[in-house]
mmCIF file as Biopython writes it, N, C-alpha, C and O atoms, coordinates in Angstrom:
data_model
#
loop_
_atom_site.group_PDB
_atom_site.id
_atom_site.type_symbol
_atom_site.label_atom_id
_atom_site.label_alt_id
_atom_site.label_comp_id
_atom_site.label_asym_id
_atom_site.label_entity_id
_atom_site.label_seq_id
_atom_site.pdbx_PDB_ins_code
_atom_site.Cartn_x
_atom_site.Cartn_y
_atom_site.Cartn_z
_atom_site.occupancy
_atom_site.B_iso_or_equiv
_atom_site.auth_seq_id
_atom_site.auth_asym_id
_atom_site.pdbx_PDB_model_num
ATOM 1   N N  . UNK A ? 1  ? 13.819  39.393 5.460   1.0 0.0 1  A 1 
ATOM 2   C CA . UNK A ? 1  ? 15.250  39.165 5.550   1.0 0.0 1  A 1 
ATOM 3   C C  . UNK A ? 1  ? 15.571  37.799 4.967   1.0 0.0 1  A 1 
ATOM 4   O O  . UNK A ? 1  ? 14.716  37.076 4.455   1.0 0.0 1  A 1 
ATOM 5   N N  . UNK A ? 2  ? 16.738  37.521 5.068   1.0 0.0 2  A 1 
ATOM 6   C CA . UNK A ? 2  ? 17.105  36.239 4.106   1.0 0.0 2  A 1 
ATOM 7   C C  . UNK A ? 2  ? 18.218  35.884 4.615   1.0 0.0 2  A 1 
ATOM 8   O O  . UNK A ? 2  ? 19.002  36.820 4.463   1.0 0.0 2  A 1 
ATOM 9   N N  . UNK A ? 3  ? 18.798  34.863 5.240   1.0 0.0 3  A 1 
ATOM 10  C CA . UNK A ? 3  ? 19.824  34.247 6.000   1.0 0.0 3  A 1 
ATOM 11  C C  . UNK A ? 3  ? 20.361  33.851 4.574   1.0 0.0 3  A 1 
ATOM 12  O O  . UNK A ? 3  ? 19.748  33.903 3.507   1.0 0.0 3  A 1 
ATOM 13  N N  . UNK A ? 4  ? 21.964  33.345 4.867   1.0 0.0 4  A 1 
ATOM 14  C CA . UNK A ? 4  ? 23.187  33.374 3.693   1.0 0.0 4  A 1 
ATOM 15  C C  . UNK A ? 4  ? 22.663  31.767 3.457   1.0 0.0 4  A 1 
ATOM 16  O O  . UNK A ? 4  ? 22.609  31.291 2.323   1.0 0.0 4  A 1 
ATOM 17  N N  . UNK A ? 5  ? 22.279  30.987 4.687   1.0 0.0 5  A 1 
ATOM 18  C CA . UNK A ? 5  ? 21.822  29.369 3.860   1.0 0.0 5  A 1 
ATOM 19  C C  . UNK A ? 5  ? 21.017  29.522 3.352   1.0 0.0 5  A 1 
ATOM 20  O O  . UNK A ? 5  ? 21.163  28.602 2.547   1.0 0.0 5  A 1 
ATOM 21  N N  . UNK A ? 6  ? 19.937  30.071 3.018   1.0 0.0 6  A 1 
ATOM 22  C CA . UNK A ? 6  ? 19.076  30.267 2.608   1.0 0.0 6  A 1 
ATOM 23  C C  . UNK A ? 6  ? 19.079  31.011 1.015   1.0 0.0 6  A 1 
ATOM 24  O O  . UNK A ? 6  ? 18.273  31.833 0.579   1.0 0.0 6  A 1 
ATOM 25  N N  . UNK A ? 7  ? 20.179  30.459 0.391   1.0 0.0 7  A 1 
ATOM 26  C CA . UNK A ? 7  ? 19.972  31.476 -0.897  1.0 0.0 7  A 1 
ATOM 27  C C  . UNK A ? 7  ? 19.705  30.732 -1.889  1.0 0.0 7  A 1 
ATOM 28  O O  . UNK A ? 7  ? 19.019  31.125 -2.833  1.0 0.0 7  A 1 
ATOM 29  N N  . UNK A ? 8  ? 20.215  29.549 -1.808  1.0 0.0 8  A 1 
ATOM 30  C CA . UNK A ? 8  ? 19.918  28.546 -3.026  1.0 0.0 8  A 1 
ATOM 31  C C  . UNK A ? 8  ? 18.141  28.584 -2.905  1.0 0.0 8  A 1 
ATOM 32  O O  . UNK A ? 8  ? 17.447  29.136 -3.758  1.0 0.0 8  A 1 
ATOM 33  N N  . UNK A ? 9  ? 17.572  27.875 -1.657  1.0 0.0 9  A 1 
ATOM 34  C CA . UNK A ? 9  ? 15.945  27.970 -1.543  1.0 0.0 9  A 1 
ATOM 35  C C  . UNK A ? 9  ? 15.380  29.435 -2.014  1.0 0.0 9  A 1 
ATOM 36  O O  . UNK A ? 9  ? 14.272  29.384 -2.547  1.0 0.0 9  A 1 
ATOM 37  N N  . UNK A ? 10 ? 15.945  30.664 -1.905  1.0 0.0 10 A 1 
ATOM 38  C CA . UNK A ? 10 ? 15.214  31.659 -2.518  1.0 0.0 10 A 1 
ATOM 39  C C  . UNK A ? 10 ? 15.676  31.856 -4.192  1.0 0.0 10 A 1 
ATOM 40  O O  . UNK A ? 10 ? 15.023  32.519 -4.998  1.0 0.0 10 A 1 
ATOM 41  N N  . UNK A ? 11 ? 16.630  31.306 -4.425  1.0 0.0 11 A 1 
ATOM 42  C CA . UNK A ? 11 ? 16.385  31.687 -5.892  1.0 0.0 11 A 1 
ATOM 43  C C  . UNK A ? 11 ? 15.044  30.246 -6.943  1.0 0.0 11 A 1 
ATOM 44  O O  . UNK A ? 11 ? 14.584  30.347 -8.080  1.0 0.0 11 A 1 
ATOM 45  N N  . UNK A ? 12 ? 14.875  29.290 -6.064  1.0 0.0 12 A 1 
ATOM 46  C CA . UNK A ? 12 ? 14.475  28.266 -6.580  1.0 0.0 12 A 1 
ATOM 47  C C  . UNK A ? 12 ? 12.851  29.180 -6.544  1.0 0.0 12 A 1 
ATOM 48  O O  . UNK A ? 12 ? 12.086  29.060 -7.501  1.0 0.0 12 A 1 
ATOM 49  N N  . UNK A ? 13 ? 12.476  30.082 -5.315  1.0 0.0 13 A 1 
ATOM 50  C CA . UNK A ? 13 ? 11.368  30.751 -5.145  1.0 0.0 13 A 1 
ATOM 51  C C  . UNK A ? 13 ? 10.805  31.770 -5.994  1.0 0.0 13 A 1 
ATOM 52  O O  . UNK A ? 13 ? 9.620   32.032 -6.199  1.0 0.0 13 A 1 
ATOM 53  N N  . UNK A ? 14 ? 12.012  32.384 -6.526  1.0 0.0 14 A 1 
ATOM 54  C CA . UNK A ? 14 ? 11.966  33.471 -7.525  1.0 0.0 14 A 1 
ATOM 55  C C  . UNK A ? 14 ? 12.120  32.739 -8.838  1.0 0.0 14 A 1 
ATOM 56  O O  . UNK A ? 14 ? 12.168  33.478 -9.821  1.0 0.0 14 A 1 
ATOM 57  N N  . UNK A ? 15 ? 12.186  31.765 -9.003  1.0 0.0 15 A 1 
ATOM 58  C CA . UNK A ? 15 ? 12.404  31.158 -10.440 1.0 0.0 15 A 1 
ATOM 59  C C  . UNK A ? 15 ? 10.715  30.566 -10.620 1.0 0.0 15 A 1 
ATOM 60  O O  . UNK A ? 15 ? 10.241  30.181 -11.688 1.0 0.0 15 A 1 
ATOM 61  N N  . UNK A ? 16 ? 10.232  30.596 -9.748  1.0 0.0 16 A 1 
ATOM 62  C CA . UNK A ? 16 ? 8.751   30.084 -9.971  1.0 0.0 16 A 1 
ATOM 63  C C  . UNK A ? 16 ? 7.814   31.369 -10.427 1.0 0.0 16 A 1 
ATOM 64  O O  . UNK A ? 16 ? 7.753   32.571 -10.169 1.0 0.0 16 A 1 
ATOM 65  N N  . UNK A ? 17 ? 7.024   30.273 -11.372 1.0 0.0 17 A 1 
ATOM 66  C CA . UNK A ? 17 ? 5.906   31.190 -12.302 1.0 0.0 17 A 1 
ATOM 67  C C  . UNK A ? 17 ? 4.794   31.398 -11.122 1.0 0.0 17 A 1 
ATOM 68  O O  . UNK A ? 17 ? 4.244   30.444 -10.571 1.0 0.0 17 A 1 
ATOM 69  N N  . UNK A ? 18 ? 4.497   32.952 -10.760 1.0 0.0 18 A 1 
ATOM 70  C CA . UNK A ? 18 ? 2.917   32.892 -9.716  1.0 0.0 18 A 1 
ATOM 71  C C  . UNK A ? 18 ? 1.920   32.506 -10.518 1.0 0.0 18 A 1 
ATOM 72  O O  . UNK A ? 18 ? 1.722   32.664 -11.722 1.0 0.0 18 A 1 
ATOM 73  N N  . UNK A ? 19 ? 1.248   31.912 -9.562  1.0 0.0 19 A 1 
ATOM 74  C CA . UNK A ? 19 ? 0.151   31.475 -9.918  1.0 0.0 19 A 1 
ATOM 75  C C  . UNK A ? 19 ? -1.459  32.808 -9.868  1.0 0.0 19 A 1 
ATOM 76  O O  . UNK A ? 19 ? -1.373  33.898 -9.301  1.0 0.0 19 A 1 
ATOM 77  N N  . UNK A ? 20 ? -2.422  32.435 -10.412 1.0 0.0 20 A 1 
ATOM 78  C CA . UNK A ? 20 ? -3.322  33.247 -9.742  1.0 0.0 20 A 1 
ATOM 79  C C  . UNK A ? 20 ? -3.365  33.374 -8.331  1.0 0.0 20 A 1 
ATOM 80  O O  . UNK A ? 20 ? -2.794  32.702 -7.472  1.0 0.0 20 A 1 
ATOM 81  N N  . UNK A ? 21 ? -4.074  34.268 -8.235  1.0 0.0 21 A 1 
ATOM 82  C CA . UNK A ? 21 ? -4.739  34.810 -6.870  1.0 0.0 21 A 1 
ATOM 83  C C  . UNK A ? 21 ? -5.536  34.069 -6.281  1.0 0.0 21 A 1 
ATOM 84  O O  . UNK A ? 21 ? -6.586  34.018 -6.921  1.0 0.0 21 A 1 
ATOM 85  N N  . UNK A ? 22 ? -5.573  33.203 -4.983  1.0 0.0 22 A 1 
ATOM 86  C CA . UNK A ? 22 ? -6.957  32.783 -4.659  1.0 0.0 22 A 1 
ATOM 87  C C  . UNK A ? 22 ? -7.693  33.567 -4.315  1.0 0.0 22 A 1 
ATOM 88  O O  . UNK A ? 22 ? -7.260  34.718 -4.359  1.0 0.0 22 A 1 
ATOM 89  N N  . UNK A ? 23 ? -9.275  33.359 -3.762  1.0 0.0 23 A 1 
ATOM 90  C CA . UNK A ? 23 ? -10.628 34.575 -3.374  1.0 0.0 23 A 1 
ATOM 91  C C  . UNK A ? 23 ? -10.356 33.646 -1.807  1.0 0.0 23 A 1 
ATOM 92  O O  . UNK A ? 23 ? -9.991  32.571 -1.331  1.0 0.0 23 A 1 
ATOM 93  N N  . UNK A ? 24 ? -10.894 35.123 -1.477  1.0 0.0 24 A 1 
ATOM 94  C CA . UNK A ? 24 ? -10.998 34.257 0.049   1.0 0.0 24 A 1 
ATOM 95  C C  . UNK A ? 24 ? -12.632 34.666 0.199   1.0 0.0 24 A 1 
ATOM 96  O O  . UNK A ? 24 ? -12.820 35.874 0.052   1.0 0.0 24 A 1 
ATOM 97  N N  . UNK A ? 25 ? -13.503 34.093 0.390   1.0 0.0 25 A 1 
ATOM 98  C CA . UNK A ? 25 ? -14.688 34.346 0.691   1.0 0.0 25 A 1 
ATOM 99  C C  . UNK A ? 25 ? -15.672 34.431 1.777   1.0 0.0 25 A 1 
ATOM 100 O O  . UNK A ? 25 ? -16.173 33.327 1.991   1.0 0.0 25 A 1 
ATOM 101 N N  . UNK A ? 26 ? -16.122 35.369 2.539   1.0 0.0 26 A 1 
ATOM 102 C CA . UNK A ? 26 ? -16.337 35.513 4.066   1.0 0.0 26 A 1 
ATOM 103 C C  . UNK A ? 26 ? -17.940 34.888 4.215   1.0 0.0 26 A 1 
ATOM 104 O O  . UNK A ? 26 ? -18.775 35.606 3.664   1.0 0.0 26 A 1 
ATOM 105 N N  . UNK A ? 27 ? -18.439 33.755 4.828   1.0 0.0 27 A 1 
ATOM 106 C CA . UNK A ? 27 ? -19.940 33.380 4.280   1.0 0.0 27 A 1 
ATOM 107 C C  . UNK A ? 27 ? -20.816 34.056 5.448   1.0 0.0 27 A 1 
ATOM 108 O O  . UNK A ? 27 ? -22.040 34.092 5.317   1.0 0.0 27 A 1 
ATOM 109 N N  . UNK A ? 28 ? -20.197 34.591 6.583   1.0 0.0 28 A 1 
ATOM 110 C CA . UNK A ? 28 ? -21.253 34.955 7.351   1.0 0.0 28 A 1 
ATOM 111 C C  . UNK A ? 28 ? -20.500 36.104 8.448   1.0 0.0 28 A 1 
ATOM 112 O O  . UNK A ? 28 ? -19.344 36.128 8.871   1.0 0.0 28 A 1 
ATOM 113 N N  . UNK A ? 29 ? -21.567 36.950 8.688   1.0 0.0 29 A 1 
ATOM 114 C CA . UNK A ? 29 ? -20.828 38.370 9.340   1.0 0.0 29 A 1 
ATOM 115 C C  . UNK A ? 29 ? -21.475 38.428 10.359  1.0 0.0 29 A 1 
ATOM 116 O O  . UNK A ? 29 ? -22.609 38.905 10.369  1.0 0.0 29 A 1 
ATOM 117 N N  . UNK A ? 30 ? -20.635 37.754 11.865  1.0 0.0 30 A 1 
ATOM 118 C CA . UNK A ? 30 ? -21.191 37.905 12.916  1.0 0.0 30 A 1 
ATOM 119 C C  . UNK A ? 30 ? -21.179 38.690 13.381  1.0 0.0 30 A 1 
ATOM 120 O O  . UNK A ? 30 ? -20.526 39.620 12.907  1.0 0.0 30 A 1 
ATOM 121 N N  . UNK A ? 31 ? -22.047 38.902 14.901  1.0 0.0 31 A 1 
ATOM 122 C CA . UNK A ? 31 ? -22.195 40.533 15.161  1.0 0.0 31 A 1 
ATOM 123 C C  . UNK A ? 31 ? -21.073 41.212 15.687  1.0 0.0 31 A 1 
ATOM 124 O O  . UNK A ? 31 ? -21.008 42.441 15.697  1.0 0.0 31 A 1 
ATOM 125 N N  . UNK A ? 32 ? -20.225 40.505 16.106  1.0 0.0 32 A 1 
ATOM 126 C CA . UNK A ? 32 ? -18.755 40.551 17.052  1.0 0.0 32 A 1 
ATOM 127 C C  . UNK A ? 32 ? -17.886 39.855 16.213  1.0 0.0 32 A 1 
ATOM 128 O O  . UNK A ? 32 ? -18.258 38.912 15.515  1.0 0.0 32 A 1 
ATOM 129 N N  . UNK A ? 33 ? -16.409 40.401 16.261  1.0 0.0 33 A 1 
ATOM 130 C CA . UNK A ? 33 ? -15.654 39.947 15.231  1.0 0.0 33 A 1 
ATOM 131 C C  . UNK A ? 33 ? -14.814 38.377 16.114  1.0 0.0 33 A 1 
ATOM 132 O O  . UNK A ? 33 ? -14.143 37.483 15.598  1.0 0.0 33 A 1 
ATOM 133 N N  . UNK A ? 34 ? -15.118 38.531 17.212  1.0 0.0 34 A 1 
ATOM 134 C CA . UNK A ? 34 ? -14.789 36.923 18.411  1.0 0.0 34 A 1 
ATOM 135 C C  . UNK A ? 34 ? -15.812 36.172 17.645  1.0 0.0 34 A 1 
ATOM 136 O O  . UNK A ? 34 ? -15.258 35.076 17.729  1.0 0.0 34 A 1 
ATOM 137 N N  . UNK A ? 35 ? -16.653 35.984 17.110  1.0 0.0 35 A 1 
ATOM 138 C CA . UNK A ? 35 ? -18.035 35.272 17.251  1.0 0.0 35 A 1 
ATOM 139 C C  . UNK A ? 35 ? -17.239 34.530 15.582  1.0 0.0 35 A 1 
ATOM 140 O O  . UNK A ? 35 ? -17.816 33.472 15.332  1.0 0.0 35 A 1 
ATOM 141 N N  . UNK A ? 36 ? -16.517 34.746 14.880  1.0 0.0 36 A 1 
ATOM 142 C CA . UNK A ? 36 ? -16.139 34.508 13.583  1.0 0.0 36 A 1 
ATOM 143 C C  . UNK A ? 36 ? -16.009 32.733 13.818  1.0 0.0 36 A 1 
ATOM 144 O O  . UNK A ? 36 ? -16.211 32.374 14.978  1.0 0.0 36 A 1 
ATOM 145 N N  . UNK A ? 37 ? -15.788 31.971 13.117  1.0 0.0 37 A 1 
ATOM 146 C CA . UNK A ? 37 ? -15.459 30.666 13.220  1.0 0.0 37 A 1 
ATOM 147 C C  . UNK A ? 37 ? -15.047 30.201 11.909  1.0 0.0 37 A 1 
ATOM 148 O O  . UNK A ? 37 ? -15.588 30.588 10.874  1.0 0.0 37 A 1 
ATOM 149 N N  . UNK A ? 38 ? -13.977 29.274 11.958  1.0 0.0 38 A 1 
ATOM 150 C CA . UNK A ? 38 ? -13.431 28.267 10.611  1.0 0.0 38 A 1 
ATOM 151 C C  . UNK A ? 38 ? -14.233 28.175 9.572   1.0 0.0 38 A 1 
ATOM 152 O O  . UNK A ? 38 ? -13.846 28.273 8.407   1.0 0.0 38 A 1 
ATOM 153 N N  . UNK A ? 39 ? -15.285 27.999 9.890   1.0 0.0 39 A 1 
ATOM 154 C CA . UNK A ? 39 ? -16.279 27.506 9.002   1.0 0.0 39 A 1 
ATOM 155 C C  . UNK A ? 39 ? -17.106 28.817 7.975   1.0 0.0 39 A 1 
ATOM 156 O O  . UNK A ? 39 ? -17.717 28.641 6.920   1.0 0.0 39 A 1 
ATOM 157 N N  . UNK A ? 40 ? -16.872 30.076 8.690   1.0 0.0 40 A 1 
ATOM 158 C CA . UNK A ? 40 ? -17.137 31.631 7.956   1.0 0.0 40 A 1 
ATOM 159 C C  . UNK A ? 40 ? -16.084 31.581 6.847   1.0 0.0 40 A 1 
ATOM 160 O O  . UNK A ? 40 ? -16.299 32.304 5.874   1.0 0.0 40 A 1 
ATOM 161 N N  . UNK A ? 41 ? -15.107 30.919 6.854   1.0 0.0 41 A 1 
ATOM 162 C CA . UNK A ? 41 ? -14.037 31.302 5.606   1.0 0.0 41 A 1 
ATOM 163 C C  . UNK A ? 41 ? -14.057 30.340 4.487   1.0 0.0 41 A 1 
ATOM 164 O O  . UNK A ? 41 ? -14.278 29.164 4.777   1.0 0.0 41 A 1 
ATOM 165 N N  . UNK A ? 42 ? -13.860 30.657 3.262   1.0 0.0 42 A 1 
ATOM 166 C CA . UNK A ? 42 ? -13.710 29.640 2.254   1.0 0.0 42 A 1 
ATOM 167 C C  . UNK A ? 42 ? -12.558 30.365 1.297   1.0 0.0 42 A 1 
ATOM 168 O O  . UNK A ? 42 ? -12.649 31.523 0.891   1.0 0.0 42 A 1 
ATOM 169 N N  . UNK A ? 43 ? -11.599 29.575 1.052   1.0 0.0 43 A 1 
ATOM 170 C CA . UNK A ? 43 ? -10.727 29.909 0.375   1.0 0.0 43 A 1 
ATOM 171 C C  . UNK A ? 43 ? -10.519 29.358 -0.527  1.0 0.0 43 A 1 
ATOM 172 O O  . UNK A ? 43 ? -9.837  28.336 -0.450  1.0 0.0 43 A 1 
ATOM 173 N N  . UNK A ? 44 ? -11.229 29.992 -2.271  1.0 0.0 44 A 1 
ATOM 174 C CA . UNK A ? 44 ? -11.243 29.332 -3.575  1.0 0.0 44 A 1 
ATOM 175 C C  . UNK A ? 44 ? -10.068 29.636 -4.318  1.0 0.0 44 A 1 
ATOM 176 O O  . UNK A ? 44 ? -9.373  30.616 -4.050  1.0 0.0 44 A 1 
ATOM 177 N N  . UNK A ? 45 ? -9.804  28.802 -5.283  1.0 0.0 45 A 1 
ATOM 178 C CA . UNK A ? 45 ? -8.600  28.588 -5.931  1.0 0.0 45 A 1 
ATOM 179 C C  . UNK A ? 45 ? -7.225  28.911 -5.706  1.0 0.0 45 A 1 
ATOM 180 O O  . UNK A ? 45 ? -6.630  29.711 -6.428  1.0 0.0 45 A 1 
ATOM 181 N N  . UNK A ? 46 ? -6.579  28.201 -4.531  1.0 0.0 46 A 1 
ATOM 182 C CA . UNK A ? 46 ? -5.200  28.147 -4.138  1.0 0.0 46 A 1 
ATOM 183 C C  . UNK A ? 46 ? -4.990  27.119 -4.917  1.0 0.0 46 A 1 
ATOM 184 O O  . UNK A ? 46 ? -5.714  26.139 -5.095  1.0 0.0 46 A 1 
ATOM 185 N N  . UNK A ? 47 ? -3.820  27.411 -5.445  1.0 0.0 47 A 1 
ATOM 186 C CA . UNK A ? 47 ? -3.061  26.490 -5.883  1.0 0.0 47 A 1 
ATOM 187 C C  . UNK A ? 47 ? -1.576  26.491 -5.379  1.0 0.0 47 A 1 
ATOM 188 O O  . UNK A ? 47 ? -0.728  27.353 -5.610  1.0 0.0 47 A 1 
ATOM 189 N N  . UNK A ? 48 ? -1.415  25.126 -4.504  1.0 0.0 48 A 1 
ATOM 190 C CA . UNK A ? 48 ? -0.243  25.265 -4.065  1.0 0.0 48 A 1 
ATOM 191 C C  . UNK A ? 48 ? 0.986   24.494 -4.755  1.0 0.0 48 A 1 
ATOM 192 O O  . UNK A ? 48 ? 0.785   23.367 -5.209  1.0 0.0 48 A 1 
ATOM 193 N N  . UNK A ? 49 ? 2.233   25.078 -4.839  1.0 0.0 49 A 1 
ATOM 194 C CA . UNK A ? 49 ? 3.518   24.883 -5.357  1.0 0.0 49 A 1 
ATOM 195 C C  . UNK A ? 49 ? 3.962   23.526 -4.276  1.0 0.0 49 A 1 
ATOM 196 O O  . UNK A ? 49 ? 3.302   23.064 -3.345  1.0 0.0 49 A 1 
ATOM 197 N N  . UNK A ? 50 ? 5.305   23.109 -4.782  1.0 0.0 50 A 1 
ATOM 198 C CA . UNK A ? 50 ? 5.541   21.858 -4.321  1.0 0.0 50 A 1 
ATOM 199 C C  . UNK A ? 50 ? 6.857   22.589 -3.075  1.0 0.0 50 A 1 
ATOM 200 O O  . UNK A ? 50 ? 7.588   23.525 -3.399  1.0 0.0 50 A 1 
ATOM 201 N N  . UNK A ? 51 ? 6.895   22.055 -1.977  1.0 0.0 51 A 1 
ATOM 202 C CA . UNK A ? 51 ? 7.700   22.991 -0.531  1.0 0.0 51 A 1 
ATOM 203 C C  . UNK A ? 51 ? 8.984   22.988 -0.837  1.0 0.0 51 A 1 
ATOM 204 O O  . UNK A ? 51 ? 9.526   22.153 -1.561  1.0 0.0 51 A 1 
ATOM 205 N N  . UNK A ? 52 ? 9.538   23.962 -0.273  1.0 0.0 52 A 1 
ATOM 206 C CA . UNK A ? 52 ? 11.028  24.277 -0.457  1.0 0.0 52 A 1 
ATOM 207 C C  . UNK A ? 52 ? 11.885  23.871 0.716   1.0 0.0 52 A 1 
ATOM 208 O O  . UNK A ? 52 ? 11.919  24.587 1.716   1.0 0.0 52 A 1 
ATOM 209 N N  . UNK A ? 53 ? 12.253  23.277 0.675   1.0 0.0 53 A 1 
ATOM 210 C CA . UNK A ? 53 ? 13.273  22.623 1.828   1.0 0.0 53 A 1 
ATOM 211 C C  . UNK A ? 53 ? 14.390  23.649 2.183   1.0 0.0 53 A 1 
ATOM 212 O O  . UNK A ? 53 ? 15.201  24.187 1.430   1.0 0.0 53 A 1 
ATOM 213 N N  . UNK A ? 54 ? 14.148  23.834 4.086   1.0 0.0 54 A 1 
ATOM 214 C CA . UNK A ? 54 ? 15.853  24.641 3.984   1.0 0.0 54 A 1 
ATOM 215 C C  . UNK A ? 54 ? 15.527  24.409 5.469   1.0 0.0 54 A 1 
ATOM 216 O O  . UNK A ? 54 ? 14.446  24.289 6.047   1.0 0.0 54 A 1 
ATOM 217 N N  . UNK A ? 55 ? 17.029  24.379 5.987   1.0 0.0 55 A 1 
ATOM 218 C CA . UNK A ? 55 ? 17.621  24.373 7.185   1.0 0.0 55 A 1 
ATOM 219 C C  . UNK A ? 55 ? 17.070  25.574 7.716   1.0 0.0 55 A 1 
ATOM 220 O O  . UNK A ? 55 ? 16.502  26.470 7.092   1.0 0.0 55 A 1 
ATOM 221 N N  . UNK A ? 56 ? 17.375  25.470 9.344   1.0 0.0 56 A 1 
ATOM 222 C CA . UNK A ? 56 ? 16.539  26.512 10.335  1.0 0.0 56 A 1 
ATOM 223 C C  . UNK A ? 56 ? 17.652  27.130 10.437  1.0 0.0 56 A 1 
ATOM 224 O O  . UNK A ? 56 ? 18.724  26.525 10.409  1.0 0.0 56 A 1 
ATOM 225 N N  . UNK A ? 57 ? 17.556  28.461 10.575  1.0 0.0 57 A 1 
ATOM 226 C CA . UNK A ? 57 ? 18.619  29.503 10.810  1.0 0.0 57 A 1 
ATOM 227 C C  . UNK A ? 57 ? 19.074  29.684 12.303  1.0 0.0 57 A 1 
ATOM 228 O O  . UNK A ? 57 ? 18.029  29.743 12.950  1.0 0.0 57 A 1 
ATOM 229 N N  . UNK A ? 58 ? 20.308  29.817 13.278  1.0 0.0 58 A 1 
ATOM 230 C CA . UNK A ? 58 ? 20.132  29.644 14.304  1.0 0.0 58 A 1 
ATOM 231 C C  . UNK A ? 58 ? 21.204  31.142 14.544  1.0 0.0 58 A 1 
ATOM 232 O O  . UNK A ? 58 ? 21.445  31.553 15.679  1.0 0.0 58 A 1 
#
């Protein structure tokens, strides 16, 4: 959904070129999916855009 303040920040969103895809890469498969930890994930090539500023919708 998309609140009416919010329209200038979504066209600035849609005017942006995507970038690639990052990989998300899983390094270890515990036996229980609880047993997972921060450190099992690696997430290669994000590239992040610069933030879009907008008021909270109330």
């Amino acid at each position: 959904h998309l609140y009416l303040n919010h329209q200038e920040q979504a066209q600035i969103q849609l005017s942006r070129t995507p970038s690639t895809l990052p990989t998300l890469i899983i390094k270890r498969k515990p036996a229980s999916l609880f047993e997972y930890q921060l450190d099992d994930f690696e997430f290669c090539d994000y590239i992040a855009q610069s933030a879009i500023k907008a008021s909270i919708a109330v």
